[in-house]
Each structure stands twice: as C-alpha cells, then as structure tokens.
N, C-alpha and C positions, 0 to 999 in steps of 0.2 A: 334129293339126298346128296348127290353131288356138289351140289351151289353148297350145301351148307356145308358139307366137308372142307370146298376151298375156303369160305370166309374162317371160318375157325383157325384153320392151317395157316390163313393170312393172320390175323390176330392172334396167335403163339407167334410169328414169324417178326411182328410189329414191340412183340413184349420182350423175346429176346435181343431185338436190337437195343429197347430202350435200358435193358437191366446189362446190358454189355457196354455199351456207352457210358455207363454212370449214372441217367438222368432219372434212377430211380434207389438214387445212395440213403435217401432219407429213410424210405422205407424200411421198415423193422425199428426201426428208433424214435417211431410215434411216443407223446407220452402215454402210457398205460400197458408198454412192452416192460416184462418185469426182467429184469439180470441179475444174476444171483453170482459174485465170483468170488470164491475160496483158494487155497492156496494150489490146489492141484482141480479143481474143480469146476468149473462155468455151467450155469444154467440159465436160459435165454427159454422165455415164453412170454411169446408174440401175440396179448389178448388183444390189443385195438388196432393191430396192421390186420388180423384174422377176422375181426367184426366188421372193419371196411372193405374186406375184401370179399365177405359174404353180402354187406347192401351194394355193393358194384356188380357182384354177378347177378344175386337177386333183382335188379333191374334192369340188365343187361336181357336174361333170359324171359321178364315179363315183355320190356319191349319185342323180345321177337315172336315171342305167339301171340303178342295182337298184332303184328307185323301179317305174321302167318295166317290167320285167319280170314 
C-alpha cells in the first residue's frame, strides 16, 4: 500500500510540474471544449479534455491491476 501511495504522490508531483511549466497550455482548448461568453457571463465545458482524460486514466488504472495480479 505504501509503493502505491508513493507512485501516485510521484505522478500528481510529475503533473503539477508539467501544468506549471506550461507544457500543458493546450489542454482545455481541445476541439469539442464548448465556451459560451456573454457580456458579464463565461461558460467553459470541457466535453473532450474530460473524455481523454477518463480513456487515460481508464487505462492507466487497467494497466495496474494486471500489473498487480
């Protein structure tokens, strides 16, 4: 339980560096992110940065339970 708490804690630690550096500007501005802006108003819903970011983890977390196995 441990090992897996540090790789996790590494991997947050690897994602903050990359979203503070910039090298992840693109993100949220996939095409099929919808922006809605009005004169007092912004609306931002992120449908295809939230679909790749659920087939990344979804295979993310498959590779480790057959890792784990």
């Amino acid at each position: 339980m441990g090992t897996l708490i540090m790789v996790v804690g590494g991997v947050l630690v690897l994602i903050g560096a990359l979203v503070w550096s910039g090298a992840l500007g693109w993100f949220g501005r996939l095409p099929g992110d919808l922006r809605f802006e009005g004169e007092s108003t912004r609306v931002f819903i992120p449908i295809t940065s939230m679909i790749a970011v659920s087939v990344v983890l979804t295979l993310l977390v498959n590779l480790v339970l057959r890792l784990w196995r």
